[in-house]
C-alpha positions as protocol buffer text, in pm:
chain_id: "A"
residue {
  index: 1
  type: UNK
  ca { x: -1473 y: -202 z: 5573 }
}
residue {
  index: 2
  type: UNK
  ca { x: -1522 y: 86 z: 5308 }
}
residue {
  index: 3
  type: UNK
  ca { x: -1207 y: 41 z: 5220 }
}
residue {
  index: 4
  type: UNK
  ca { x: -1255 y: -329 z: 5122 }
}
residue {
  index: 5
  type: UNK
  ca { x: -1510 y: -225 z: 4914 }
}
residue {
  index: 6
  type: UNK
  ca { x: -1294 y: 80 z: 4689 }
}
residue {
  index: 7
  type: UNK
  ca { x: -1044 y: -209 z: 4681 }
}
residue {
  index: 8
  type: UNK
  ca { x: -1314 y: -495 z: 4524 }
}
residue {
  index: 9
  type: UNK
  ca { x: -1480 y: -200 z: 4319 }
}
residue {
  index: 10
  type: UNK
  ca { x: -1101 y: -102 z: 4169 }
}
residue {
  index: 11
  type: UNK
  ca { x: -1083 y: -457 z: 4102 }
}
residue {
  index: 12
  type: UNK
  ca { x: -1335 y: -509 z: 3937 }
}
residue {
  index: 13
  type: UNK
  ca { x: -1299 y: -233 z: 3671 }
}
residue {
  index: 14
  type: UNK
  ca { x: -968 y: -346 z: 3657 }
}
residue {
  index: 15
  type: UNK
  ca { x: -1055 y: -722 z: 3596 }
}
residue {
  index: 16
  type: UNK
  ca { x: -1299 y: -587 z: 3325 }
}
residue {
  index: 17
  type: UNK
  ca { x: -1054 y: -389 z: 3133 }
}
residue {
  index: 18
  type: UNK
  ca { x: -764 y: -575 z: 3209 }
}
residue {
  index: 19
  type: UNK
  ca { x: -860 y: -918 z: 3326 }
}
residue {
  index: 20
  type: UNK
  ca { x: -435 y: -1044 z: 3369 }
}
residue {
  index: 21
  type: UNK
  ca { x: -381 y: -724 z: 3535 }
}
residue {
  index: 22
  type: UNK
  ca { x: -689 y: -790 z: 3813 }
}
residue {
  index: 23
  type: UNK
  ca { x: -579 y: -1175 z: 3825 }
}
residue {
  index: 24
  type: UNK
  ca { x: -256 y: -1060 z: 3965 }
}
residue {
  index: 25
  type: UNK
  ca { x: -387 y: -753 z: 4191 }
}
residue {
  index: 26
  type: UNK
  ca { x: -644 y: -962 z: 4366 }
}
residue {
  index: 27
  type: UNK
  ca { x: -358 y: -1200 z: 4467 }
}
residue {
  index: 28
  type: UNK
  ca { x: -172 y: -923 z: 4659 }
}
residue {
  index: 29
  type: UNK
  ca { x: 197 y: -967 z: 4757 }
}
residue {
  index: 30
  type: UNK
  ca { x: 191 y: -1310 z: 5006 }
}
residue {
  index: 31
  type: UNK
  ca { x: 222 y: -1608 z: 4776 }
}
residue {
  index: 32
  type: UNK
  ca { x: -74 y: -1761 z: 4992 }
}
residue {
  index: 33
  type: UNK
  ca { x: -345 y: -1568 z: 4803 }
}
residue {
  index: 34
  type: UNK
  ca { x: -149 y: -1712 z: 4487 }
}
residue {
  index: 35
  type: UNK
  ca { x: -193 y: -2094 z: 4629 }
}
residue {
  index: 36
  type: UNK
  ca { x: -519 y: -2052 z: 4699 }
}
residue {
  index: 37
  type: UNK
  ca { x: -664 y: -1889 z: 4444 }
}
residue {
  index: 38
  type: UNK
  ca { x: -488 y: -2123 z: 4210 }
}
residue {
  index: 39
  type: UNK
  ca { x: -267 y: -1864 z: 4006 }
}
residue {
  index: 40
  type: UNK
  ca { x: 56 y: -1964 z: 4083 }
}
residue {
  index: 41
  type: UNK
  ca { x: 82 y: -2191 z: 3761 }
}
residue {
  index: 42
  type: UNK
  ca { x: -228 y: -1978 z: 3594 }
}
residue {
  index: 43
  type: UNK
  ca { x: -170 y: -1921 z: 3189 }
}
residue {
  index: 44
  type: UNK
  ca { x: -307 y: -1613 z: 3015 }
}
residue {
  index: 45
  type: UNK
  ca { x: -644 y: -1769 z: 2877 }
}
residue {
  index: 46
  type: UNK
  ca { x: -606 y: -1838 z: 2508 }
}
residue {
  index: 47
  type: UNK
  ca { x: -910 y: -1715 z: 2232 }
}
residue {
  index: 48
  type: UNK
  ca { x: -1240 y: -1654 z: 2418 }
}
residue {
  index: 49
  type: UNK
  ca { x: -1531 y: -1872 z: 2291 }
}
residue {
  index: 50
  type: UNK
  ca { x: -1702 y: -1500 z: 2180 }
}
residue {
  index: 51
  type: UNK
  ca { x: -1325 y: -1393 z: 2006 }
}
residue {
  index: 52
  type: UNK
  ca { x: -1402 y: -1586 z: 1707 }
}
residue {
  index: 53
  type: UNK
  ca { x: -1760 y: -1412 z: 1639 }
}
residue {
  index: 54
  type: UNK
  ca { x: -1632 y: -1078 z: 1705 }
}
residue {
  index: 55
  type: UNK
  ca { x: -1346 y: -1118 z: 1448 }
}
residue {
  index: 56
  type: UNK
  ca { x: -1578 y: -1236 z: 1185 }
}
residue {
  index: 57
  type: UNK
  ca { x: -1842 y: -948 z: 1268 }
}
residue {
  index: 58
  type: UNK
  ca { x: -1575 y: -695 z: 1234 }
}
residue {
  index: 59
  type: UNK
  ca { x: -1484 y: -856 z: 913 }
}
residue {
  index: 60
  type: UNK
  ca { x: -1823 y: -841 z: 783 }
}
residue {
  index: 61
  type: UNK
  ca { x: -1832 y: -476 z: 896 }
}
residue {
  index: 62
  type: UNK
  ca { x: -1505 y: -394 z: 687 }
}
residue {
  index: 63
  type: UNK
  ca { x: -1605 y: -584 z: 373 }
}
residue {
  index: 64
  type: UNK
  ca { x: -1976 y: -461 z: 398 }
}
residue {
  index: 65
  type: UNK
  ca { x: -1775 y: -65 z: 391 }
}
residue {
  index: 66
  type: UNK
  ca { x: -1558 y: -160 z: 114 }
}
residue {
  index: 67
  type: UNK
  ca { x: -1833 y: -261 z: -56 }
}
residue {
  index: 68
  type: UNK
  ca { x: -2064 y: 51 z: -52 }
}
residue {
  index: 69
  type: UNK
  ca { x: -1692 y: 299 z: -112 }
}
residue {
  index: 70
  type: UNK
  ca { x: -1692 y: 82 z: -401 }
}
residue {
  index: 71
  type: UNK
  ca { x: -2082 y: 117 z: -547 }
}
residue {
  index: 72
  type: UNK
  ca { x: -1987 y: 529 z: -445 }
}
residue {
  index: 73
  type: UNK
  ca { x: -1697 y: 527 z: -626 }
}
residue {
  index: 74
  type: UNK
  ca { x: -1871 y: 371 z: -945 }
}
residue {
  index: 75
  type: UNK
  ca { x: -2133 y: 591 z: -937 }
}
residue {
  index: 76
  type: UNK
  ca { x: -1927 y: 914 z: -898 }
}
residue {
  index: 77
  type: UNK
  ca { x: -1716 y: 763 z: -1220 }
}
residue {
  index: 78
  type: UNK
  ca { x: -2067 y: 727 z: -1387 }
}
residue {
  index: 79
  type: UNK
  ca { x: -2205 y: 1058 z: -1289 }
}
residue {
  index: 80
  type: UNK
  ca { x: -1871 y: 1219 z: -1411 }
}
residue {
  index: 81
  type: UNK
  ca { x: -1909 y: 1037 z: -1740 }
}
residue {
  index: 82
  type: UNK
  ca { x: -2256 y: 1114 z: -1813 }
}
residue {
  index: 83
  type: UNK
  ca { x: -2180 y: 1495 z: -1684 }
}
residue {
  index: 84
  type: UNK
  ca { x: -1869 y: 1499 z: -1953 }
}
residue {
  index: 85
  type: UNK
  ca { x: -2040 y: 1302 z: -2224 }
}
residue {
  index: 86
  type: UNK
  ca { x: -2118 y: 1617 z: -2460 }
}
residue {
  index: 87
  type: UNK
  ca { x: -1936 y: 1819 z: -2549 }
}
residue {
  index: 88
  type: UNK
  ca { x: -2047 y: 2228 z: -2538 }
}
residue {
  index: 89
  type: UNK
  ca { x: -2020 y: 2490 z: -2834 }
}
residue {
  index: 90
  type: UNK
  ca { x: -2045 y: 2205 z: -3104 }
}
residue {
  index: 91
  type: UNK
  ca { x: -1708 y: 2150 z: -3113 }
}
residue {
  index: 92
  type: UNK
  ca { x: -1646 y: 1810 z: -3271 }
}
residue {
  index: 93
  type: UNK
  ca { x: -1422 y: 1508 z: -3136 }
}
residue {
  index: 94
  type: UNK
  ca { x: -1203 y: 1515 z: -3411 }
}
residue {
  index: 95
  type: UNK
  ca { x: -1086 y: 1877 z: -3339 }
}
residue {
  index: 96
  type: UNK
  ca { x: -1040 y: 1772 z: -2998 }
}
residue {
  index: 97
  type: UNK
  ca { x: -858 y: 1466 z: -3117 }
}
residue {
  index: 98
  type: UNK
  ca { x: -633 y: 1636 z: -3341 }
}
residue {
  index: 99
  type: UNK
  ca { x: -546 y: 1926 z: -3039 }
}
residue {
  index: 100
  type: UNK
  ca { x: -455 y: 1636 z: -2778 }
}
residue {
  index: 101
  type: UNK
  ca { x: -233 y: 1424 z: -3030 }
}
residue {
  index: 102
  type: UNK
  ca { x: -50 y: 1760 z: -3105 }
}
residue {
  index: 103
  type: UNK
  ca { x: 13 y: 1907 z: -2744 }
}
residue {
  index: 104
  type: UNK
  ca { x: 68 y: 1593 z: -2543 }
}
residue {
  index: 105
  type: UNK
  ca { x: 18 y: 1276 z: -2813 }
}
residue {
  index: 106
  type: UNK
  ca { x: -328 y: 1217 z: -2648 }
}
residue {
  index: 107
  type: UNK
  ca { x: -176 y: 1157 z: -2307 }
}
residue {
  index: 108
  type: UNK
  ca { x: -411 y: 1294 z: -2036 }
}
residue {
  index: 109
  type: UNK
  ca { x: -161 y: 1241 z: -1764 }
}
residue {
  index: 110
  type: UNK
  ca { x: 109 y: 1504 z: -1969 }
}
residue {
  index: 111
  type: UNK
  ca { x: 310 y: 1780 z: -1787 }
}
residue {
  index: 112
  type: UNK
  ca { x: 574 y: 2021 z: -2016 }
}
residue {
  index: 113
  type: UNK
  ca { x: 929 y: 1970 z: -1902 }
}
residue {
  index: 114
  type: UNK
  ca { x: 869 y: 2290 z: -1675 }
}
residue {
  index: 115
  type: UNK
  ca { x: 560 y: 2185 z: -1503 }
}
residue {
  index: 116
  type: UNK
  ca { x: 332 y: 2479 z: -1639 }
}
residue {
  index: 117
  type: UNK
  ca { x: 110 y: 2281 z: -1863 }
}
residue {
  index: 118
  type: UNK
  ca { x: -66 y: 2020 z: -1761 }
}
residue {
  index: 119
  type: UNK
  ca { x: -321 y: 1760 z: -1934 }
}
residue {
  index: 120
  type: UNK
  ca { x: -407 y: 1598 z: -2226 }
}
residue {
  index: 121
  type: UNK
  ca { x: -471 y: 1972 z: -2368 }
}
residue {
  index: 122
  type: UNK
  ca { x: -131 y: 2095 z: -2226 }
}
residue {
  index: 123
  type: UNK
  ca { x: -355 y: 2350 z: -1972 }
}
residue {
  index: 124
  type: UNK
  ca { x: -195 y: 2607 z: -1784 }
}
residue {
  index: 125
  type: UNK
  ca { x: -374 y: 2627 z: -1398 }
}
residue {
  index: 126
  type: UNK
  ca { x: -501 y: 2989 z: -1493 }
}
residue {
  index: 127
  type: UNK
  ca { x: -666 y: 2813 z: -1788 }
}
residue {
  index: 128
  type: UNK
  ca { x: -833 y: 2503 z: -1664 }
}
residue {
  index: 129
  type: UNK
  ca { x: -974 y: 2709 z: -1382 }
}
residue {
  index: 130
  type: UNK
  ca { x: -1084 y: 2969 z: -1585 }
}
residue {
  index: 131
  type: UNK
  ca { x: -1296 y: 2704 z: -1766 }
}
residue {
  index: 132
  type: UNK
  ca { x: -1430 y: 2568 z: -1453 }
}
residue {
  index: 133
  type: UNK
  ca { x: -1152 y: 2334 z: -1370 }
}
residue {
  index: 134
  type: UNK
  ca { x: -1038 y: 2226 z: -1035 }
}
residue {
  index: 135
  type: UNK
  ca { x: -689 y: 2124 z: -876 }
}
residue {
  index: 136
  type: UNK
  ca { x: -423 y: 1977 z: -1139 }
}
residue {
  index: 137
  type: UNK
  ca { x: -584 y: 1931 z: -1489 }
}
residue {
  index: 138
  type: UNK
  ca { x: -324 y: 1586 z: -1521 }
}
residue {
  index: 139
  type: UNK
  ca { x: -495 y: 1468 z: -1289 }
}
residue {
  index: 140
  type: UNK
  ca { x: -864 y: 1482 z: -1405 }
}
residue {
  index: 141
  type: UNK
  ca { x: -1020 y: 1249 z: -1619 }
}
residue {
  index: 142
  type: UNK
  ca { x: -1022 y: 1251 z: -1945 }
}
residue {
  index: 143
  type: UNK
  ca { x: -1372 y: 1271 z: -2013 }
}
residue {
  index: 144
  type: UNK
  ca { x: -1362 y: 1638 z: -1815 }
}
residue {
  index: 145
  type: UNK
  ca { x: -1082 y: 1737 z: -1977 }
}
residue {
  index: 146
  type: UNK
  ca { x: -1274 y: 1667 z: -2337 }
}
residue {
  index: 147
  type: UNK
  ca { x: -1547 y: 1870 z: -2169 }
}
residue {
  index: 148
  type: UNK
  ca { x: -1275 y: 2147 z: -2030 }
}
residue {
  index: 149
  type: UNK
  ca { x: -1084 y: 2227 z: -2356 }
}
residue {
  index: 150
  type: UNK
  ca { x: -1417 y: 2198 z: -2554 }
}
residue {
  index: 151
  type: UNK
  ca { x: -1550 y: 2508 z: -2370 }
}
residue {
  index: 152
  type: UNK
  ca { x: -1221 y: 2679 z: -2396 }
}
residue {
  index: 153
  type: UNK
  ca { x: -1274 y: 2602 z: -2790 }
}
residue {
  index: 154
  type: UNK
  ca { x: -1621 y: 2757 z: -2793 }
}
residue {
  index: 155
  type: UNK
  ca { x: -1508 y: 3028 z: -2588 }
}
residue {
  index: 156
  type: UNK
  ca { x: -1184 y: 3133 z: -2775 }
}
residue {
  index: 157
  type: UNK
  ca { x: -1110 y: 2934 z: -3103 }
}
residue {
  index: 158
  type: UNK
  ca { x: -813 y: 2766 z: -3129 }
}
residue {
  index: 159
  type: UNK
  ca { x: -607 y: 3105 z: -3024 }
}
residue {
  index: 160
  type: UNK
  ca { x: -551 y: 2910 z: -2657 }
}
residue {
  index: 161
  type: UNK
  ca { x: -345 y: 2606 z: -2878 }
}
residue {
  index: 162
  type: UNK
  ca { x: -116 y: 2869 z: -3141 }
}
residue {
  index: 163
  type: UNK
  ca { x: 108 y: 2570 z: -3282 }
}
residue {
  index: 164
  type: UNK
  ca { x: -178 y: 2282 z: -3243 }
}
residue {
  index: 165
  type: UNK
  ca { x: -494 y: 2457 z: -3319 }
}
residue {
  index: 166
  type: UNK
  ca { x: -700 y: 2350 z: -3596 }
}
């Protein structure tokens, strides 16, 4: 008698998690339990009436995510802007300007043929991180690496650019 009951309680779980798997258990080996319990010709059952609410309700879940990564994203891009969007030591644009177009033709994403300078300034990693820079200077927008080389200006003159400093 206990026994029965591990056996209906294993079935059970089993029917919960795998409901095929528990379909075939309960009929045991004789193919009498099969005739009778009306799974010998028994097809896996096709979409569940709650399948197609769960699908959409996950989709809603992803799409609602992707939305708020997006509104992050924009506002880290705006933050970064507005953090970027003067320039320290009143060095003006056009010095900048003329720098950039000299040691990489204004290309932010630049690297020398060797790999050591990096950016739209042409920054070595000593550099940029000496000026408060992070990770690869390529790599960092634009706008911070205006703000970057315009503290390295204030700090040191032109000295850091010898052939392109103005």
């Amino acid at each position: 008698m206990l026994k029965k009951r591990t056996y209906s309680i294993h079935v059970l779980l089993a029917a919960i998690a795998f409901p095929a798997a528990a379909a075939l258990a309960a009929t045991g080996e004789g193919g009498e339990s099969k005739r009778r319990a009306g799974l010998a010709s028994a097809v896996p059952a096709g979409a569940t009436p709650l399948t197609r609410p769960a699908l959409d309700f996950h989709r809603a879940i992803d799409v609602g995510v992707r939305r708020i990564r997006a509104q992050r994203r924009a506002e880290l891009r705006r933050e970064r802007r507005e953090a970027f969007a003067t320039l320290p030591g009143g060095v003006s644009r056009e010095t900048l300007d003329a720098i950039a177009s000299c040691e990489s033709g204004g290309d932010p994403a630049a690297v020398s043929s060797d790999g050591s300078y990096r950016g739209k300034y042409q920054f070595s990693f000593e550099t940029w991180a000496a000026v408060g820079g992070s990770g690869d200077p390529a790599v960092a927008p634009e706008a911070e690496q205006d703000y970057r080389a315009a503290l390295l200006y204030a700090q040191s003159g032109s000295s850091p650019w010898p052939v392109c400093g103005v």
